[in-house]
C-alpha positions in Angstrom: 0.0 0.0 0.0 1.3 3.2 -0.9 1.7 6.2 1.7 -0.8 8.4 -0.5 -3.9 5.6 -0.1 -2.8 5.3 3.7 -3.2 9.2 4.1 -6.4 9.4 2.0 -8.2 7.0 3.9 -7.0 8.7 7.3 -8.9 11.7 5.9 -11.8 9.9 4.8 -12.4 8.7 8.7 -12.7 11.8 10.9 -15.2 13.0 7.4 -17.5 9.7 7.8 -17.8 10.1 11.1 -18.9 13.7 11.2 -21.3 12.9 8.5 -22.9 9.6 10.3 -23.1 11.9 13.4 -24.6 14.9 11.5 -27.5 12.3 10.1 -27.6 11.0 14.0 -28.6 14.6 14.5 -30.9 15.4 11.8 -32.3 12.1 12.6 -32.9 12.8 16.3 -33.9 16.2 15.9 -37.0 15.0 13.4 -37.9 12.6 16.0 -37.9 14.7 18.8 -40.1 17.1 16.9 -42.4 14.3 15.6 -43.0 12.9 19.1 -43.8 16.8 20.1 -46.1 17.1 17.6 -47.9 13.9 18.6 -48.2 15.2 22.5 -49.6 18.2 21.3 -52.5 16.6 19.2 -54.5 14.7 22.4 -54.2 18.2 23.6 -55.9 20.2 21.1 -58.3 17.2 20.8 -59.2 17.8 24.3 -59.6 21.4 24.3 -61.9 21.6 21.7 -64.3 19.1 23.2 
């Protein structure tokens, strides 16, 4: 293996990991938000009756 392929793939690591952690994130964040909009629904519901 050539130097060059050993330093590209170094890079490639720290790069993955911030992207699998930004989708972690996004992912999260939409479910946190989903899960808020789902207590709020019951609430409304009882409300208007």
């Amino acid at each position: 293996m050539s130097p060059s392929a050993i330093r590209s793939r170094g890079d490639d690591g720290p790069y993955l990991h911030l992207l699998a952690l930004l989708c972690h994130l996004s992912t999260s964040l939409a479910h946190v938000m989903f899960a808020s909009m789902l207590a709020n629904l019951p609430i409304r519901g009882t409300h208007a009756f």
